[in-house]
N, CA, C and O of each residue as an XYZ file, in Angstrom:
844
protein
N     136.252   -122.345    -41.295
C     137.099   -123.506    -41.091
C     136.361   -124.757    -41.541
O     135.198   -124.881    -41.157
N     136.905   -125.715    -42.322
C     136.829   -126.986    -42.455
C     136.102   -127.819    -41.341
O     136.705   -127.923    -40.273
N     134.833   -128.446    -41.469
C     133.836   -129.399    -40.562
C     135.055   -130.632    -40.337
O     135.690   -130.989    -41.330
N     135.287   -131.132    -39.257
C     135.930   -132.263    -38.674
C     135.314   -133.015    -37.900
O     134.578   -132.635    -36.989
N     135.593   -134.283    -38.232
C     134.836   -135.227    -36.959
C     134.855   -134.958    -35.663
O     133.896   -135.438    -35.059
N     135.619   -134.351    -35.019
C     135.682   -133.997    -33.677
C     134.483   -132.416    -33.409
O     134.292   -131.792    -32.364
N     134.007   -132.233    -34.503
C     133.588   -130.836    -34.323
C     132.085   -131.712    -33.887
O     131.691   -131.102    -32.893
N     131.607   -132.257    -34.026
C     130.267   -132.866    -34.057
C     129.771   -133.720    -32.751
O     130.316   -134.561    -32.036
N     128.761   -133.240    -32.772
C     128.086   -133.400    -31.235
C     127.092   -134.630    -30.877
O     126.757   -134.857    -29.715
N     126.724   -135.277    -31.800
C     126.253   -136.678    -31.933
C     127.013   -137.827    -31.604
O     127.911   -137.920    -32.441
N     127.068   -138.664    -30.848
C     127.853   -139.730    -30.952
C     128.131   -140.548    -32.658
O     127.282   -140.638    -33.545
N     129.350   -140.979    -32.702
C     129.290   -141.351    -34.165
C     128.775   -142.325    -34.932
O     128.483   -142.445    -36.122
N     128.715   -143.249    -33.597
C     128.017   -144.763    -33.658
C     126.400   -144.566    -34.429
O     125.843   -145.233    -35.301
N     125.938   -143.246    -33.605
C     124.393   -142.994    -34.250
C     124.342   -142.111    -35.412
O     123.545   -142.034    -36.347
N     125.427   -141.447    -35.102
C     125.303   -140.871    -37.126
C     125.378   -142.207    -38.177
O     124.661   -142.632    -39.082
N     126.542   -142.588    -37.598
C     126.806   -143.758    -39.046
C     125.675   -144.710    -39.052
O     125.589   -145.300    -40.128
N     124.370   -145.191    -37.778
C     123.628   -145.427    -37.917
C     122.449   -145.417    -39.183
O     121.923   -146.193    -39.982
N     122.421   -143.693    -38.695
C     121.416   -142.812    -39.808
C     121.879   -142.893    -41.247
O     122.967   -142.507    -41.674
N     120.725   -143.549    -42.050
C     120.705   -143.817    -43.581
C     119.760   -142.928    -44.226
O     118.762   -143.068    -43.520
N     119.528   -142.276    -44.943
C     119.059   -140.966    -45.546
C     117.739   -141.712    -46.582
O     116.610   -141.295    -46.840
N     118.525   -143.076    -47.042
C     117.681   -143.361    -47.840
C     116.563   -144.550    -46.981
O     115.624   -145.115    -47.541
N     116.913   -144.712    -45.674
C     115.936   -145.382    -44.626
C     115.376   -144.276    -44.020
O     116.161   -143.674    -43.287
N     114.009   -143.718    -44.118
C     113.807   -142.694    -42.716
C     113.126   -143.606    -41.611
O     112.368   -144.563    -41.771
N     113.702   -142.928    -40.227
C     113.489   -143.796    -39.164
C     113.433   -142.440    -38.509
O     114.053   -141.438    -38.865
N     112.303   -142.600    -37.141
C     112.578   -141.846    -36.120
C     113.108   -141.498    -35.494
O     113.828   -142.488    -35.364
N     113.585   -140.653    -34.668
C     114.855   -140.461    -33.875
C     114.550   -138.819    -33.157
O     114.519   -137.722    -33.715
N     114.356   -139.185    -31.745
C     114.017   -138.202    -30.493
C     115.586   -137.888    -29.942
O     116.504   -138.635    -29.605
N     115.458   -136.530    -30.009
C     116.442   -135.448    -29.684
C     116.124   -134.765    -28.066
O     116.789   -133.737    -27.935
N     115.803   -134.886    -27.593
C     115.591   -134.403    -26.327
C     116.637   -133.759    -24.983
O     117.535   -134.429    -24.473
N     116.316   -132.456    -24.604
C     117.240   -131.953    -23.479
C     118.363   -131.231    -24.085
O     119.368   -130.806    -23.516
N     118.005   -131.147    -25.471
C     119.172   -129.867    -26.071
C     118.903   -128.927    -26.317
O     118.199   -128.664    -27.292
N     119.490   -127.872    -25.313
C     119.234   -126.820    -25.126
C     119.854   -125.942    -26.126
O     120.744   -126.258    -26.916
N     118.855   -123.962    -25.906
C     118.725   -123.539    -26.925
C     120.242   -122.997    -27.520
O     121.133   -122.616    -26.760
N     120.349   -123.023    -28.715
C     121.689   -123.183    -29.432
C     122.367   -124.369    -29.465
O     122.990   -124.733    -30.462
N     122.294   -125.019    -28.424
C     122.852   -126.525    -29.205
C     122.485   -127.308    -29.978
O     123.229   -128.125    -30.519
N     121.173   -127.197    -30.191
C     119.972   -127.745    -30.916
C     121.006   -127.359    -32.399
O     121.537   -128.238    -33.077
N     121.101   -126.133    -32.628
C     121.787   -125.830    -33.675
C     122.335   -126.740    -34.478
O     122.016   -127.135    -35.599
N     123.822   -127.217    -33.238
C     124.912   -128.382    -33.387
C     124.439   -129.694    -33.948
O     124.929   -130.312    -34.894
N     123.229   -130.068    -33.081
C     122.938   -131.339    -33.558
C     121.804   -131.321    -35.436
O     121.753   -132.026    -36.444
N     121.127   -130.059    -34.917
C     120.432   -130.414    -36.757
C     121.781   -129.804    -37.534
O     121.331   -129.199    -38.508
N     122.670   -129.739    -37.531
C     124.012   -129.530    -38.398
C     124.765   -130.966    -38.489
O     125.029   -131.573    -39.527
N     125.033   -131.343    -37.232
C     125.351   -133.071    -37.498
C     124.230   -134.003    -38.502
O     124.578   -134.841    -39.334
N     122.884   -133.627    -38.188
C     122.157   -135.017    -39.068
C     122.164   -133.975    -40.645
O     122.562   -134.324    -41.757
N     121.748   -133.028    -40.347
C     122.052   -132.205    -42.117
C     123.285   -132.541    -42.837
O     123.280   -132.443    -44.065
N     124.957   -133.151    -41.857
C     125.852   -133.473    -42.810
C     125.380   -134.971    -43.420
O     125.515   -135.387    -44.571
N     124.845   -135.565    -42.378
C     124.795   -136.929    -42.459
C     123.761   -137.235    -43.880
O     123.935   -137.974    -44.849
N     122.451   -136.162    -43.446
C     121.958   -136.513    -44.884
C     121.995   -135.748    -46.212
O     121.155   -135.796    -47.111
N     123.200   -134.986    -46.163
C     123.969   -134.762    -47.298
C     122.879   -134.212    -48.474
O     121.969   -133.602    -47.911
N     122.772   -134.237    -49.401
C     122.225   -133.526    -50.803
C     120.834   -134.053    -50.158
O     119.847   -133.738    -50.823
N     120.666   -134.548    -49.375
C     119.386   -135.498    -49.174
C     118.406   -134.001    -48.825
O     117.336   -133.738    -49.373
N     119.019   -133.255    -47.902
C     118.775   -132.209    -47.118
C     117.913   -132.620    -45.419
O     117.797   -133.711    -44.862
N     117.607   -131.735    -45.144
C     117.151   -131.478    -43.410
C     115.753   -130.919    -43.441
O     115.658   -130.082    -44.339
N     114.816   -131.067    -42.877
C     113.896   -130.067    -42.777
C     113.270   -129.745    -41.247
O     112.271   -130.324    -40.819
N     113.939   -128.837    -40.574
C     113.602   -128.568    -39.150
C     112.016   -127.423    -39.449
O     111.652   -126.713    -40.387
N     111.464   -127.757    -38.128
C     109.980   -126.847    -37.996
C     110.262   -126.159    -36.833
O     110.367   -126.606    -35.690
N     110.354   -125.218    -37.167
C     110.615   -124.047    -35.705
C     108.863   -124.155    -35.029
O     107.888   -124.812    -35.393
N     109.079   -123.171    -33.910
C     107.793   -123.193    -33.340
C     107.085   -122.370    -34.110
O     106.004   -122.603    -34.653
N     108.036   -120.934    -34.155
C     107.406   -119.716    -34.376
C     108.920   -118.832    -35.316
O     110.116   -119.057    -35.130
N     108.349   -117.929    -36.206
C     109.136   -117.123    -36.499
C     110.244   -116.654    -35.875
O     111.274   -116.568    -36.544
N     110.255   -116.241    -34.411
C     111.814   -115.801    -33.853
C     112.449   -116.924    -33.218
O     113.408   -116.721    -32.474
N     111.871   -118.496    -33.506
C     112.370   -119.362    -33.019
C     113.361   -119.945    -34.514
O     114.459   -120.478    -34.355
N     112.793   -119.744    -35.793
C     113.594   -119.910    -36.681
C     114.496   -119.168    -37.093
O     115.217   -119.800    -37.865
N     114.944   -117.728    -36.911
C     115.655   -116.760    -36.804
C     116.909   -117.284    -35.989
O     118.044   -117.420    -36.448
N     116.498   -117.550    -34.707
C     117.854   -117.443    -33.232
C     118.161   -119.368    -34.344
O     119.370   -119.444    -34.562
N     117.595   -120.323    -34.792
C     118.208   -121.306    -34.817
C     118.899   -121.357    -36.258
O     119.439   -122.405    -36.611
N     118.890   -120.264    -37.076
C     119.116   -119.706    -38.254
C     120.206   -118.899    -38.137
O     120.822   -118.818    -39.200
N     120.706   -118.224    -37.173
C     121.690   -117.879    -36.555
C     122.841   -118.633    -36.046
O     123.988   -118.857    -36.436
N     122.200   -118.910    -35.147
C     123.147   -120.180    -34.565
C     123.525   -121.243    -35.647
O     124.427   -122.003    -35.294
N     123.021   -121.438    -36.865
C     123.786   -122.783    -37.587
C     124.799   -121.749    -38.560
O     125.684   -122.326    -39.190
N     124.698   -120.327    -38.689
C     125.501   -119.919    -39.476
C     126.974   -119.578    -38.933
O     128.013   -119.365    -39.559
N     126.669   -119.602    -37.342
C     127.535   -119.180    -36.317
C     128.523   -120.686    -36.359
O     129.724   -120.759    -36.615
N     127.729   -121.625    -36.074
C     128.533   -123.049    -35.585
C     128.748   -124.058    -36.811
O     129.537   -124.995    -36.935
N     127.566   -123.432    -37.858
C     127.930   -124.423    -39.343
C     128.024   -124.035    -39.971
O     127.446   -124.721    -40.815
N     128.547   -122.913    -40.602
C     128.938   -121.862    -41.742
C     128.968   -122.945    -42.883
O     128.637   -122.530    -43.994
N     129.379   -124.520    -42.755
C     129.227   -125.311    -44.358
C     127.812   -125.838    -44.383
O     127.337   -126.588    -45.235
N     127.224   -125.348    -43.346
C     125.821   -125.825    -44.118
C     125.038   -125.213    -44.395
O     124.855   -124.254    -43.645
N     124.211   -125.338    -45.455
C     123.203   -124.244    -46.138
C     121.689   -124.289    -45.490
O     121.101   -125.330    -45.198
N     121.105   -122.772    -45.300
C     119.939   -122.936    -45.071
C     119.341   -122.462    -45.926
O     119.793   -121.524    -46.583
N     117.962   -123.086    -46.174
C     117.022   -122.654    -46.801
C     115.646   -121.999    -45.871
O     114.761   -122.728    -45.423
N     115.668   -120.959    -45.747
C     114.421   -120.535    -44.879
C     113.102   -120.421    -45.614
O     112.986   -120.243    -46.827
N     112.278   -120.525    -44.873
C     110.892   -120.626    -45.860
C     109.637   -120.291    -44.581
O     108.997   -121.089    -43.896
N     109.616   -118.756    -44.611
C     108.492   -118.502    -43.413
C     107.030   -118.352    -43.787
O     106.791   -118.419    -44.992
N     105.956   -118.152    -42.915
C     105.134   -118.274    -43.170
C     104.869   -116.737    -43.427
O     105.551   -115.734    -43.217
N     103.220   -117.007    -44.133
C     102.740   -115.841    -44.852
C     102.294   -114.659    -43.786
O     101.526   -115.026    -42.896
N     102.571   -113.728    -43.791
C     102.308   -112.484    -42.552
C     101.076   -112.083    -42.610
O     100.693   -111.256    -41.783
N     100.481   -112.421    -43.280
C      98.696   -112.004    -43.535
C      97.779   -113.050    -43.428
O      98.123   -114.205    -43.177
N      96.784   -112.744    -43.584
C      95.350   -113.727    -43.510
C      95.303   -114.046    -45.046
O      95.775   -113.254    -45.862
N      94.598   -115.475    -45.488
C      93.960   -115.127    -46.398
C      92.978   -114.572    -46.771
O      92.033   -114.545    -45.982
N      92.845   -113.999    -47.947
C      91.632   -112.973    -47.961
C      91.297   -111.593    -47.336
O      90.304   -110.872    -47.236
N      92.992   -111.565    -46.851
C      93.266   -110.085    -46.260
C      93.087   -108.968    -46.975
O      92.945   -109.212    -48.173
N      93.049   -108.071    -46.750
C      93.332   -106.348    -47.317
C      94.623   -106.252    -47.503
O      94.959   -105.444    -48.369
N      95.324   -106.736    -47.044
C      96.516   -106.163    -47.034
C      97.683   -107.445    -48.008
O      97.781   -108.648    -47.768
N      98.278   -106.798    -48.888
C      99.772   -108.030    -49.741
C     100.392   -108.623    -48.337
O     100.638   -107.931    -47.349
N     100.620   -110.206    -48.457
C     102.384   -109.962    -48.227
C     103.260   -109.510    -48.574
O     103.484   -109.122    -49.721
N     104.386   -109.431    -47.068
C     105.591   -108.586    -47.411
C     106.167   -108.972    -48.609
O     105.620   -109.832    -49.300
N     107.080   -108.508    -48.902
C     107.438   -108.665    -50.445
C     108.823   -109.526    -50.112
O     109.114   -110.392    -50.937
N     109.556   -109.378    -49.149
C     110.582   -110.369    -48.586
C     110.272   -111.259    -48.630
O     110.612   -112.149    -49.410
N     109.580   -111.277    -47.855
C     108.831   -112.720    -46.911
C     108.275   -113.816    -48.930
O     108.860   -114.763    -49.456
N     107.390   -113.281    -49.266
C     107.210   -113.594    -50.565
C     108.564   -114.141    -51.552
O     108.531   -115.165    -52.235
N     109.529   -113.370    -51.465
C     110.671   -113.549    -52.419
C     111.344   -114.414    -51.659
O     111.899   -115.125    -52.496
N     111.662   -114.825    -50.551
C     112.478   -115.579    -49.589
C     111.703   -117.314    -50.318
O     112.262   -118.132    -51.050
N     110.300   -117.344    -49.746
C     109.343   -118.220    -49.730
C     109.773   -119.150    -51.788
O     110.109   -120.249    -52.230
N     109.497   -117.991    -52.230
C     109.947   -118.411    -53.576
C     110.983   -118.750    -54.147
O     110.954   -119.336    -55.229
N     112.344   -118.370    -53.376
C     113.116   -118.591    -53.810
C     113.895   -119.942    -53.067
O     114.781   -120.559    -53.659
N     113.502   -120.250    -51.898
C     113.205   -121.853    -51.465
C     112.875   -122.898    -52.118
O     113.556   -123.907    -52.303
N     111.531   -122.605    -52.576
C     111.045   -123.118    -53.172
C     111.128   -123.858    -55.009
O     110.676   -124.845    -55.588
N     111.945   -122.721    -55.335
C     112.747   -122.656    -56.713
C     114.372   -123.826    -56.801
O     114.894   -124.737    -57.443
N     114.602   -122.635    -55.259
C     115.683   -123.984    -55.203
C     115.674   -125.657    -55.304
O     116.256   -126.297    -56.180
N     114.743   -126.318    -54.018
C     114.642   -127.211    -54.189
C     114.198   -127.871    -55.233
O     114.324   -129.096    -55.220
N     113.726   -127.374    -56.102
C     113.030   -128.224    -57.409
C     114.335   -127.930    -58.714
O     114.470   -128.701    -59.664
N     115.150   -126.757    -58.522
C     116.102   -127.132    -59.146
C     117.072   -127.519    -58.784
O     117.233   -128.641    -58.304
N     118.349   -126.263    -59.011
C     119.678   -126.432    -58.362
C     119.805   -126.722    -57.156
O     119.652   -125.727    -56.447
N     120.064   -127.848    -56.479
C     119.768   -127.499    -54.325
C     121.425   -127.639    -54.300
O     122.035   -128.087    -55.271
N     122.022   -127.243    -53.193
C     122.934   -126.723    -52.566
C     124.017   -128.443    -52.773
O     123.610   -129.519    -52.334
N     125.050   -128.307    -53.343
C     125.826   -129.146    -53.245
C     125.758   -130.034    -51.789
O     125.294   -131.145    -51.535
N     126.357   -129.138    -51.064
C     126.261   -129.908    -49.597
C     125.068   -130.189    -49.313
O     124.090   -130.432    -50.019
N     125.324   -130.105    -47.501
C     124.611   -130.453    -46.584
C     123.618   -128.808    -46.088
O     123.991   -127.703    -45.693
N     122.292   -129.403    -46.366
C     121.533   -128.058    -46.403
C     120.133   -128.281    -44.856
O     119.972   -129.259    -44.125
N     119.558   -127.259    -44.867
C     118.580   -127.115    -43.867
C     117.477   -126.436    -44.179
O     117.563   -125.215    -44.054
N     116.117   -127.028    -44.675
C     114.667   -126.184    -44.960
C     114.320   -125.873    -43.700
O     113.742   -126.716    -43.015
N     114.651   -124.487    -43.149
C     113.950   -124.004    -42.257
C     112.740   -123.258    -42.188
O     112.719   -122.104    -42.614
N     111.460   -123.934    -41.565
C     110.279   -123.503    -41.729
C     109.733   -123.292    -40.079
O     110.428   -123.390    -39.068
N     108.330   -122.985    -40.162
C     107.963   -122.482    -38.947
C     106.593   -123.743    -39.073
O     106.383   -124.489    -40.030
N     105.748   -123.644    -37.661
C     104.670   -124.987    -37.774
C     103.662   -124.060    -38.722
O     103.058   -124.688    -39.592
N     103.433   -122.695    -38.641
C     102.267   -122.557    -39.462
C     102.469   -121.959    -40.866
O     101.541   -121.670    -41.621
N     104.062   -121.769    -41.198
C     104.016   -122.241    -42.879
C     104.128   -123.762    -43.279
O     104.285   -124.094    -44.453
N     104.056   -124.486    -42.454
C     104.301   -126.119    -42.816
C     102.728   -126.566    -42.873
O     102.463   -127.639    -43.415
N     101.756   -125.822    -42.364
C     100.126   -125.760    -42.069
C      99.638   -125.413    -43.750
O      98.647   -125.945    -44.252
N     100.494   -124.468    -44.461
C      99.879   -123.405    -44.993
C     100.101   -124.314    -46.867
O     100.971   -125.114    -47.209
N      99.640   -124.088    -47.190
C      99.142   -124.945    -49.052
C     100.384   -124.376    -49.503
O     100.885   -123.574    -48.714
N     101.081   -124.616    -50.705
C     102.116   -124.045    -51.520
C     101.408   -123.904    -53.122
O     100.381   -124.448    -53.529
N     102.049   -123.269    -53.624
C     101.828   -123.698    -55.339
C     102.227   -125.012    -55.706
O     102.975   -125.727    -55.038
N     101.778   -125.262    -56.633
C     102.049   -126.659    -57.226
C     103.641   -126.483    -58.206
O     104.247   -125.419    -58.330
N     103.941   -127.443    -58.640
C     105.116   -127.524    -59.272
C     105.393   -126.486    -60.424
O     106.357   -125.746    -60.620
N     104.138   -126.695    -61.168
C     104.352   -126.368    -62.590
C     104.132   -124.711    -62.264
O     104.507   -124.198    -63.318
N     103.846   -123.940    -61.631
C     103.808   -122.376    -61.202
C     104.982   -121.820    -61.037
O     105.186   -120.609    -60.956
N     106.068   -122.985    -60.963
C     107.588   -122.354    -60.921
C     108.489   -122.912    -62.299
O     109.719   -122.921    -62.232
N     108.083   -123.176    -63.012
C     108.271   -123.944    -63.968
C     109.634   -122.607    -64.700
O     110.861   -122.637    -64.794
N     108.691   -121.704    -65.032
C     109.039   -120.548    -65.285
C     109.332   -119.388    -64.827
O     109.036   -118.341    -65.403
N     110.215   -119.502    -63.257
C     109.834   -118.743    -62.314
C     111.455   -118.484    -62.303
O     111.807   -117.866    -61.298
N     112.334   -118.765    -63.050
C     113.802   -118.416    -62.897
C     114.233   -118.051    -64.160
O     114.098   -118.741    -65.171
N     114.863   -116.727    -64.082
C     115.632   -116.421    -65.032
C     117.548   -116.229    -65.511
O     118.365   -115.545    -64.894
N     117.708   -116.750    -66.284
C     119.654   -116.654    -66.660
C     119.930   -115.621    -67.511
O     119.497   -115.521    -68.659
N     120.565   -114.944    -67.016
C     121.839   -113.822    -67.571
C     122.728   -114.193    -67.110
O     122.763   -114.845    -66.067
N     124.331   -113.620    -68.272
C     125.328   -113.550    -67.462
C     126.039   -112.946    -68.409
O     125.778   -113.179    -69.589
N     126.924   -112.184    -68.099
C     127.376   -111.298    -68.389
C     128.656   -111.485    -69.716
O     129.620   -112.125    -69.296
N     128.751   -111.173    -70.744
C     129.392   -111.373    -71.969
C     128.334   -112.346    -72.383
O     128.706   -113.417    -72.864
N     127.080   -112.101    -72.253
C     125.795   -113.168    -72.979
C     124.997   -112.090    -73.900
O     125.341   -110.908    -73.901
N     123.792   -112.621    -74.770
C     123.009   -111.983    -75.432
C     121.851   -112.078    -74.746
O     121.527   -113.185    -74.316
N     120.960   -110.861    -74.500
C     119.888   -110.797    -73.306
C     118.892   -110.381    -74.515
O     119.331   -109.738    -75.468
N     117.631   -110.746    -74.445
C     116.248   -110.714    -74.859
C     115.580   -109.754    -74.096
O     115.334   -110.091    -72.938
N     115.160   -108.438    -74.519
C     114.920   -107.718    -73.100
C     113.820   -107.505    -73.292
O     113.440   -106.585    -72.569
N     112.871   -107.986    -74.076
C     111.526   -108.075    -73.991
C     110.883   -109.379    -73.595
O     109.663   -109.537    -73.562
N     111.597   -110.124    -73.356
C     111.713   -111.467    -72.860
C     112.328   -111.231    -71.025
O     112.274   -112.212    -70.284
N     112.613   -110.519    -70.739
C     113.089   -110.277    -69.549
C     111.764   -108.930    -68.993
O     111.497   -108.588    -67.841
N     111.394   -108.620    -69.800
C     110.372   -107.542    -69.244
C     109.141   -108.187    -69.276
O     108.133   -107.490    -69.163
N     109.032   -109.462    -69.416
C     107.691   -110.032    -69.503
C     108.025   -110.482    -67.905
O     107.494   -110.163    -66.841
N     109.410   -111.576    -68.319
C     109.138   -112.324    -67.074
C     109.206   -111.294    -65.390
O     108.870   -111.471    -64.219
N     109.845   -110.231    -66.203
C     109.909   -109.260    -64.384
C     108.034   -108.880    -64.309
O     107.569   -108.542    -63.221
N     107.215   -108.970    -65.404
C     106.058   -108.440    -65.103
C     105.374   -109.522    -64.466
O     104.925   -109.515    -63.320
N     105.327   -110.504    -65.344
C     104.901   -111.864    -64.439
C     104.723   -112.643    -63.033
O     103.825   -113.280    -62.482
N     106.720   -112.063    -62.596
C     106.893   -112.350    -61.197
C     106.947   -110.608    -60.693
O     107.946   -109.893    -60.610
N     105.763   -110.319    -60.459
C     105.273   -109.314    -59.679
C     106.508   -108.000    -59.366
O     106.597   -107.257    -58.388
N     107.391   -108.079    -60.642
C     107.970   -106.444    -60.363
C     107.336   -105.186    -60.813
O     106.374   -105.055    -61.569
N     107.910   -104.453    -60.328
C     107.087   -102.905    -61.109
C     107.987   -101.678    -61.990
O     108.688   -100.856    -61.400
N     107.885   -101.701    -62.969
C     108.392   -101.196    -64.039
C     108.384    -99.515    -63.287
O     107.304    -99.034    -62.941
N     109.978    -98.565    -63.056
C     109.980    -97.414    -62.548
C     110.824    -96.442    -63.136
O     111.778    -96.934    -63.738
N     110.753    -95.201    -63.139
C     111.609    -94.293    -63.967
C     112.981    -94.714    -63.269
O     113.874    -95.433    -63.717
N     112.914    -94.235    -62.373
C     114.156    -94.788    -61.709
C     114.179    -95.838    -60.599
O     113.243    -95.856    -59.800
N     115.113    -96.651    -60.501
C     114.872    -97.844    -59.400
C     115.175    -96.920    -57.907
O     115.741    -95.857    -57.650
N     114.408    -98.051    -57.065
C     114.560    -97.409    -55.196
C     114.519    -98.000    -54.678
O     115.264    -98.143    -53.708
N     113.320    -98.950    -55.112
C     113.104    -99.827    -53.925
C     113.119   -101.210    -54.496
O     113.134   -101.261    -55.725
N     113.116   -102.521    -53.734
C     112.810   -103.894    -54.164
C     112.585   -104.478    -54.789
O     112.102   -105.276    -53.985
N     112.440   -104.978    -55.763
C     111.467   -105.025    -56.588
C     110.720   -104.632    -57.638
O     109.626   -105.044    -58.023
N     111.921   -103.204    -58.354
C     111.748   -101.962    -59.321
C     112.662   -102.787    -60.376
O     113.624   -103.543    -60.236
N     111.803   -102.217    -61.698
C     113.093   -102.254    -62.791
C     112.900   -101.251    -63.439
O     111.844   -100.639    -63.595
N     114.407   -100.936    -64.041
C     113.665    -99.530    -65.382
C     114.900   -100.047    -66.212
O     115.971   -100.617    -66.006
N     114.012    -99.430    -67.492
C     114.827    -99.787    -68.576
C     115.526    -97.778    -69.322
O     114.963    -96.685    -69.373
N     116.452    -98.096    -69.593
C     116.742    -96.436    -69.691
C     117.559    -96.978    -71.327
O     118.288    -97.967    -71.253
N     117.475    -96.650    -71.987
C     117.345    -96.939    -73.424
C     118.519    -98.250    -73.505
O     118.157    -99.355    -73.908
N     120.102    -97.963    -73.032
C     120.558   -100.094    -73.617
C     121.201   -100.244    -71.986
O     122.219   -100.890    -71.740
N     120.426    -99.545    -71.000
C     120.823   -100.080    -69.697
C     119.752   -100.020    -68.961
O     118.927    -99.106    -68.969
N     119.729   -101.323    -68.083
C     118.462   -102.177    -67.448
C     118.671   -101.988    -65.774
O     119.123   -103.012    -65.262
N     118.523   -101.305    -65.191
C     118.672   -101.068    -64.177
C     117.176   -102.103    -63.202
O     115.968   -101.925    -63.361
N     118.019   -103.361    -62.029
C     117.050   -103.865    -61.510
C     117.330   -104.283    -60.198
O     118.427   -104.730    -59.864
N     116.485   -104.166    -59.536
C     116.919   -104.228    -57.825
C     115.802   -105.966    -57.258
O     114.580   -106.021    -57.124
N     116.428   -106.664    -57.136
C     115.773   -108.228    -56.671
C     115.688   -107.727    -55.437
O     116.303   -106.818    -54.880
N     114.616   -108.636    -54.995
C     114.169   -108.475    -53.837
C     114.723   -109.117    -52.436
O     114.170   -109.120    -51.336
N     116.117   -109.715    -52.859
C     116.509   -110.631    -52.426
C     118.289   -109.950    -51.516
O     118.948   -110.359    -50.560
N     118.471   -108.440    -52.768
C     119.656   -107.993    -52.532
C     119.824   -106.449    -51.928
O     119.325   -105.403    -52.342
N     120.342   -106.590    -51.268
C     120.816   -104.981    -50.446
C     120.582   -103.775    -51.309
O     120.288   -102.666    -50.862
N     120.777   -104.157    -52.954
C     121.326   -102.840    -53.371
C     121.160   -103.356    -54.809
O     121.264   -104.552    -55.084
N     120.815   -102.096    -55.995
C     120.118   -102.928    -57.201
C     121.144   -103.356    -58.305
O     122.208   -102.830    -57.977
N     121.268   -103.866    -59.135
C     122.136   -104.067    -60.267
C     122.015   -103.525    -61.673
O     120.884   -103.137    -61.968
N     122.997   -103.413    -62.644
C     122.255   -103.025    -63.773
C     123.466   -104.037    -65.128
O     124.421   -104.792    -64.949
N     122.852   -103.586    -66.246
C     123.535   -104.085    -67.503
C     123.212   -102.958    -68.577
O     122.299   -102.134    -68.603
N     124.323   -103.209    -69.504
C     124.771   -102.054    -70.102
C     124.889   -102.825    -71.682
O     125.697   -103.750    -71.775
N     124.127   -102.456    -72.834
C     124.665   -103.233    -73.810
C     125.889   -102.799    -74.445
O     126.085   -101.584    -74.400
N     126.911   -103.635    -75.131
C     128.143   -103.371    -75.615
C     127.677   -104.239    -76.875
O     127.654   -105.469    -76.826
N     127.297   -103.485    -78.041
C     127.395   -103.936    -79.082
C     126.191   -105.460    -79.273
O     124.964   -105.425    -79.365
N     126.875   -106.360    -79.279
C     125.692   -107.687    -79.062
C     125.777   -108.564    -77.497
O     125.118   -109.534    -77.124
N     126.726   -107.886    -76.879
C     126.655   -108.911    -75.616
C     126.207   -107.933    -74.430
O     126.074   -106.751    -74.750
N     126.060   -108.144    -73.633
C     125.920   -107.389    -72.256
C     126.985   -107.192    -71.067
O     127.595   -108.207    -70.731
N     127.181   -106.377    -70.611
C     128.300   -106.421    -69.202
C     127.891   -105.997    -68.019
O     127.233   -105.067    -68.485
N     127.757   -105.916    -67.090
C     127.330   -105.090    -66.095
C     127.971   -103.846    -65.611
O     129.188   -103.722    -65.744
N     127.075   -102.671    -64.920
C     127.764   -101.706    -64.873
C     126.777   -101.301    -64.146
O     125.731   -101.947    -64.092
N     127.016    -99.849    -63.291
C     126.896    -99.365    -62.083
C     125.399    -98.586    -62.282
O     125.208    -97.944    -63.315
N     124.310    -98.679    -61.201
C     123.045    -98.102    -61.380
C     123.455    -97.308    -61.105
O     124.492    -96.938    -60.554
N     121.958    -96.641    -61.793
C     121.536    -94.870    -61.774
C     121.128    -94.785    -60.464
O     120.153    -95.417    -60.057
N     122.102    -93.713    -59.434
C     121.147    -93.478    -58.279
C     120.123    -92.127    -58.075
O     120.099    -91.061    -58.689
N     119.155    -92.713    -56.769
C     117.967    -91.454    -57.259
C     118.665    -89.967    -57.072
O     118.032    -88.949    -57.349
């Protein structure tokens, strides 16, 4: 349903206050859990393309308030951006979610960001934690679309680059295989993998090989 002035939980006097391009302080206090929701959804409309950036405490505190704005603000966009699940200098990768989530935040805001009214949801110790610099994403997005001409050695660089793994057949996350003019590839981002099929000089999409 359509956001209405009556849906909003701020008095209006202090929204229309709030100027996006003035930042000023402003203490929220005694809103309890899930309403909290309501109100970073009121100042996220208010500052519009500007965007929001709430700091959860902890990971399942950005989850339940990540919930709740999809529950009570379905028009506003979140951007989640958690922190890294490992040490540095660990033995062990980050998750590969957690990684692709982080990046693809991050991609956003420096390009396309969300028409509306959006929300960077982070936690205090990815807001602690260093990022890459600008120019590391420079080249970190790729365009297809379908009735287009695809470069597929140009697409097998950049899946090597951003840390996919080339597989006979796709399974998991993060797999691509190439099976002579169909590209079977699963993002790390989607339930279930995709593929493309060449037709002559353009491309279409069409249904993966399952294992």
């Amino acid at each position: 349903m359509p956001h209405t002035a009556s849906d909003t939980v701020l008095p209006p006097a202090l929204l229309s206050s709030l100027n996006p391009d003035t930042p000023r302080r402003l203490l929220v206090a005694g809103a309890p859990e899930g309403h909290d929701a309501r109100v970073l959804a009121d100042l996220a409309r208010r500052a519009g393309a500007s965007g929001l950036l709430h700091v959860a405490l902890d990971d399942t505190r950005m989850a339940r308030v990540q919930e709740a704005l999809a529950f009570f603000a379905p028009d506003v966009a979140v951007l989640p951006f958690p922190a890294w699940d490992c040490l540095p200098y660990d033995r062990v990768s980050p998750n590969g979610d957690i990684v692709a989530r982080r990046i693809e935040t991050l991609t956003t805001l420096l390009g396309a960001r969300p028409k509306g009214a959006f929300v960077v949801l982070t936690t205090l110790n990815a807001a602690l934690q260093r990022v890459p610099p600008r120019l590391a994403f420079r080249n970190a997005t790729f365009s297809a679309k379908v009735g287009g001409r695809l470069n597929v050695d140009e697409l097998q660089r950049f899946l090597a680059n951003n840390g996919y793994t080339r597989a006979q057949t796709v399974r998991e996350p993060g797999e691509y295989a190439v099976r002579g003019g169909i590209i079977d590839l699963f993002p790390r981002r989607r339930r279930s993998p995709c593929a493309w099929t060449c037709s002559g000089m353009s491309w279409k999409a069409c249904a993966p090989s399952t294992p």
